[in-house]
N, C-alpha and C positions, 0 to 999 in steps of 0.2 A: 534425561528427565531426573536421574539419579539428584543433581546439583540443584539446576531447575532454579527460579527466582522466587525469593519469598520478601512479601511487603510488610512494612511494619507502619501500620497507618496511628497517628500519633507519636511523636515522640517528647513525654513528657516523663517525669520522671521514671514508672514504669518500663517505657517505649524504647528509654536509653539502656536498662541493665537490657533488655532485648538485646537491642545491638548492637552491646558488649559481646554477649553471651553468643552469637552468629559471627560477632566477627574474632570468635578466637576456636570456633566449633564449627563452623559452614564451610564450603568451598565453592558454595555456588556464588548467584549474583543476589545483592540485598536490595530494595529500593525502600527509601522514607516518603510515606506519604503523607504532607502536611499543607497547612492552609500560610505557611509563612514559611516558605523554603530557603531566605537568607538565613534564618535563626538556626538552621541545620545542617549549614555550610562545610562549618569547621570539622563538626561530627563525622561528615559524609565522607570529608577528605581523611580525616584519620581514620575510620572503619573502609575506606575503597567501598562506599555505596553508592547508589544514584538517587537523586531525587525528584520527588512528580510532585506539582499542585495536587491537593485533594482538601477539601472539606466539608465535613459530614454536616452540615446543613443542610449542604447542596448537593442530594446524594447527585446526579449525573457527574460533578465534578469526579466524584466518587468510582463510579461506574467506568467512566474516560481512563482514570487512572491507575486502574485496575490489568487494562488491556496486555497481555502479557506474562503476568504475575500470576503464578502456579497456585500459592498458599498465601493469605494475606492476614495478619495476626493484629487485629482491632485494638488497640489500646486507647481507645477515645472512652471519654465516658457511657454506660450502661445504655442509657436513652437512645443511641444512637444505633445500638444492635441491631435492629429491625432492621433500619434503612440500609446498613453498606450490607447484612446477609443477601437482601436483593440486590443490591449493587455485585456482588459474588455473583449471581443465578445470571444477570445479565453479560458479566463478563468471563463467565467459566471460571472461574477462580472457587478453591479449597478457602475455607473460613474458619479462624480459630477465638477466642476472646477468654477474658478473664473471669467473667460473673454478669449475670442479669438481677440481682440481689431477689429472686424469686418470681417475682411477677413478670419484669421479663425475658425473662428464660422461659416460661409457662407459654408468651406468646411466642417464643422462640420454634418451639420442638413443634408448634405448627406447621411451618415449611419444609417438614421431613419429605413428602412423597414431592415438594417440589426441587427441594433439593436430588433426591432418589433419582427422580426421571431426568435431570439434567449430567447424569454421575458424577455428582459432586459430593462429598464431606462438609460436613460444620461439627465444630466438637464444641462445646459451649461450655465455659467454666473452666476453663484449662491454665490456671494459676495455681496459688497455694491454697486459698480455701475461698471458693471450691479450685477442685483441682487435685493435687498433693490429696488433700480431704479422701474425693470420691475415691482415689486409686487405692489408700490406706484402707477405708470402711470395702471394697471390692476386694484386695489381698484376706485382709482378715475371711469375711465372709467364703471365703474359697475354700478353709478349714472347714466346714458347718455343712448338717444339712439342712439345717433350718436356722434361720437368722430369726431373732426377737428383737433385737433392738440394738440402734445405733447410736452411738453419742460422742459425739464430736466437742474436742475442747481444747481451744489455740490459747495459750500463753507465753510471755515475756518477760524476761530479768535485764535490765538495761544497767550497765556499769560504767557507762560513754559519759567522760569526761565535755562539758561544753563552754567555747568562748561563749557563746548567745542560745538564750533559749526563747524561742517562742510563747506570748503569753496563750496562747490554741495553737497546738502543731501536730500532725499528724501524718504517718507513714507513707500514708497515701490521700487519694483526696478527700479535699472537708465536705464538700458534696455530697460523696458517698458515705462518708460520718456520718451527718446531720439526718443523712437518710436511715439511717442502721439505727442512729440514737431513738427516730420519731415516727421510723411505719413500726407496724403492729408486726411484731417478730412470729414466724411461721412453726410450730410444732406438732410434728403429726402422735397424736397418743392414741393407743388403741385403735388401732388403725384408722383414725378420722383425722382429718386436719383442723387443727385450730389456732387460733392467733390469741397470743400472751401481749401482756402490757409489755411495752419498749423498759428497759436498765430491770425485767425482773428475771430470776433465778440467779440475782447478784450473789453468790454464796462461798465461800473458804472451799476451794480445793486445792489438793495434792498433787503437783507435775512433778516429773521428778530435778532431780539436783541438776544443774546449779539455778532452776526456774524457783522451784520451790513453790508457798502456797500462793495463790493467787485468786481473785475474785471474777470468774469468768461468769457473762451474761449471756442473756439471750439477743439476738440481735436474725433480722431480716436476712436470711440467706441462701443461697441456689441448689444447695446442698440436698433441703427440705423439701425443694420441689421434683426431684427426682430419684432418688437415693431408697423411700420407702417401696416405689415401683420395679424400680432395676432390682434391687436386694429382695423382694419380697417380705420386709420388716412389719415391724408392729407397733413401732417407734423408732423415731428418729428423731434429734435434736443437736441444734448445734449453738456452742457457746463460746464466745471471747472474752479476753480480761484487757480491761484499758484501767492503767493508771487510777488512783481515786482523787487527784488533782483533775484529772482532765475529766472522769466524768463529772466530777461537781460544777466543772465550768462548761460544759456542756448540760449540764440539768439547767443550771442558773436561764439559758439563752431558753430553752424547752420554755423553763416557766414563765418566761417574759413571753414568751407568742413570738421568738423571732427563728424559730427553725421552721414555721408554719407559712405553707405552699398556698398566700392568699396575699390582697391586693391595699396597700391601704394610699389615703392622698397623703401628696407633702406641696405643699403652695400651689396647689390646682393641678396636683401631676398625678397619676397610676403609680406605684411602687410595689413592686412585687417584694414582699418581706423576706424571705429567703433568699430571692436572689440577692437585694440588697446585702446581707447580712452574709453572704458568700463571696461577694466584691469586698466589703470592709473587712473580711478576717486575710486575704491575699492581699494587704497592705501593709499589714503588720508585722514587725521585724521577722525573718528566719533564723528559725534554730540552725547553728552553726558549729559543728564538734569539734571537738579538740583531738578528740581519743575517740573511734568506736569499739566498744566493746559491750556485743548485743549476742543474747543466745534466747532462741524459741522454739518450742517442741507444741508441734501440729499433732494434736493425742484423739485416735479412732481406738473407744473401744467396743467390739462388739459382743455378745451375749445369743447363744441360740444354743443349739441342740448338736452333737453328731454321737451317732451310734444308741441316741434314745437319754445320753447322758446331758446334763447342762455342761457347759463350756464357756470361758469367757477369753477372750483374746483383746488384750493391751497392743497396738499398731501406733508406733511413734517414729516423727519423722524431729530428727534435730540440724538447726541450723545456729551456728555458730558466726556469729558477724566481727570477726577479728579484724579491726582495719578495714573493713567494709560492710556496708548496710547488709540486714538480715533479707533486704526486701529481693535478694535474690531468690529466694524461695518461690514469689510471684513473676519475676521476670525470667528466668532461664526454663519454667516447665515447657511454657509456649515454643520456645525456641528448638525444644528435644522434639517435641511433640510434631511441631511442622517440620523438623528432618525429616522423624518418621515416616509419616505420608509424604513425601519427596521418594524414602527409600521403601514404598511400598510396604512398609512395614505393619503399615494398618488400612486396609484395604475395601474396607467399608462404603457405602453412599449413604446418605441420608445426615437427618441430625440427630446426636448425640451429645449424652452425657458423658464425659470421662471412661466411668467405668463400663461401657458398656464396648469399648473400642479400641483404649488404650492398655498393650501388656502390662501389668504393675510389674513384672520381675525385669523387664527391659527396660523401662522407664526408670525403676529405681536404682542400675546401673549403672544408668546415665547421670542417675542425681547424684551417684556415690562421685565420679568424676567432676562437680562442681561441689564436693565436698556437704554433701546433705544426706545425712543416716541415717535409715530405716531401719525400727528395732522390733523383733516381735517378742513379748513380755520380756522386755527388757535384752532382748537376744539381736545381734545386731544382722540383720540378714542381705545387708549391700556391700 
């Protein structure tokens, strides 16, 4: 069971540093579960994996091709979490994913006693943020004995030379943009939760070198719906910085009405505006690099009390993308994480968030070997 097979459902940008990241770290067997299995041919042959039909519309497809599969690492879009979790419950399968952007993940952590009574795991958020995120604000808070408050703050210095640049491009999917740009972002203050205007707390802060100042926001994220509960906080918030080219071209779409999840005609037809407007941006040329040369510091700092004193603990995670994308930071956590429970390492049932399951000092050992550094106030401790 040690090796044990673990599935990688989606392989789309994400789904491949996965499969990178397993086939140079796994010894077991990997399988691709996708809804177009020619497209994943060449992959499979260069990674030695197998590949099953599966598409999450159809969770039984889902469910079928699960049969098998120890740990199955979700990389399909958010909406889709619910369904292949029960597609897990029916086929005995461990379940991992990267983010429910809050809402859900909310209905997520529902299926704890049914996940519980089947002895299964689901660890929910197990990317960079969330993810990296929870394990960073869980290490800090481990110093304290009381936690005040969380705050969470991802930024980016991009130096990457490009043949072609995208006029909308984005690390990951636009989907999941469009959705971060335009739901109501989650901030728990004083211990209540409330939801902030979408692009506010846009404000100058300080990452450190070579990030430097950056404009991180407030945006929708998974973070905030569990993080105040596990930590026992008083606040929590979490903020990113994108580009001020791309936000303005993402405001510009906001104020036209085309990021909005409603219906209008075009020559007697139903058009769903966002969808539409999520097809026409996947048409348009790909950003193409020449040079990458990308560095991002995933910054947890926490605030609470030990010994009656205040205390404030800096927890930064740095990734350096030399010749390869930063976005390893979201594809290789999943990949350590489902070793783990392979090697018993985390032993739990039920669902979970990150921090409530995953060692942070074992975890960031693993991240020091895919070259990802964990600093505490500026002290490097992987």
């Amino acid at each position: 069971m040690e090796n044990g097979v673990i599935g990688i459902l989606g392989l789309g940008a994400m789904g491949r540093i996965i499969a990178k990241d397993l086939a140079s770290s796994f010894e077991g067997n990997v399988v691709y579960l996708v809804r177009d299995p020619a497209s994943v041919k060449s992959l499979a042959k260069r990674y030695c994996a197998t590949v099953r039909y599966a598409d999450v519309s159809k969770p039984e497809t889902v469910a079928r091709a699960l049969k098998g599969i120890n740990v199955v690492i979700h990389a399909v879009h958010h909406e889709f979490n619910l369904a292949v979790m029960k597609a897990c419950l029916k086929a005995h399968c461990h379940y991992l994913d990267l983010g429910g952007l809050f809402h859900f993940t909310r209905e997520q952590l529902k299926l704890h006693n049914a996940f519980k009574r089947k002895g299964l795991l689901a660890i929910l958020g197990m990317g960079a943020a969330p993810g990296i995120t929870n394990l960073l604000a869980r290490y800090g808070s481990d110093f304290l004995d009381r936690v005040e408050d969380v705050e969470i703050l991802v930024g980016m210095k991009d130096k990457s030379t490009y043949k072609q640049v995208s006029p909308l491009s984005a690390a990951y999917s636009l989907q999941t943009i469009l959705e971060e740009f335009s739901w109501k972002p989650a901030v728990f203050k004083n211990k209540k939760m409330v939801f902030v205007e979408p692009l506010s707390g846009r404000v100058p802060y300080k990452f450190p070198d070579p990030v430097g100042v950056q404009k991180p926001q407030f945006t929708i994220h998974s973070e905030v719906a569990t993080l105040p509960f596990t930590l026992a906080a008083r606040n929590v918030s979490f903020r990113i910085a994108f580009d001020d080219d791309f936000v303005e071209r993402v405001r510009i779409l906001r104020s036209l009405g085309l990021t909005e999840d409603r219906e209008v005609e075009v020559k007697g037809k139903k058009v769903n505006v966002r969808e539409f407007l999520i097809s026409f941006l996947k048409t348009l040329p790909k950003t193409i690099p020449r040079k990458i040369d990308q560095y991002e510091i995933i910054r947890v700092v926490v605030r609470g009390s030990k010994a009656r004193k205040k205390k404030e603990l800096r927890v930064d995670a740095h990734i350096h993308g030399k010749d390869e994308t930063i976005d390893k930071d979201t594809g290789v956590p999943p990949s350590i994480v489902a070793q783990m429970i392979l090697k018993k390492k985390i032993q739990e049932k039920g669902v979970f968030p990150p921090d409530l399951v995953v060692p942070p000092e074992l975890f960031f050992k693993e991240l020091a070997r895919r070259k990802i550094f964990i600093f505490l106030n500026n002290k490097r401790v992987n």
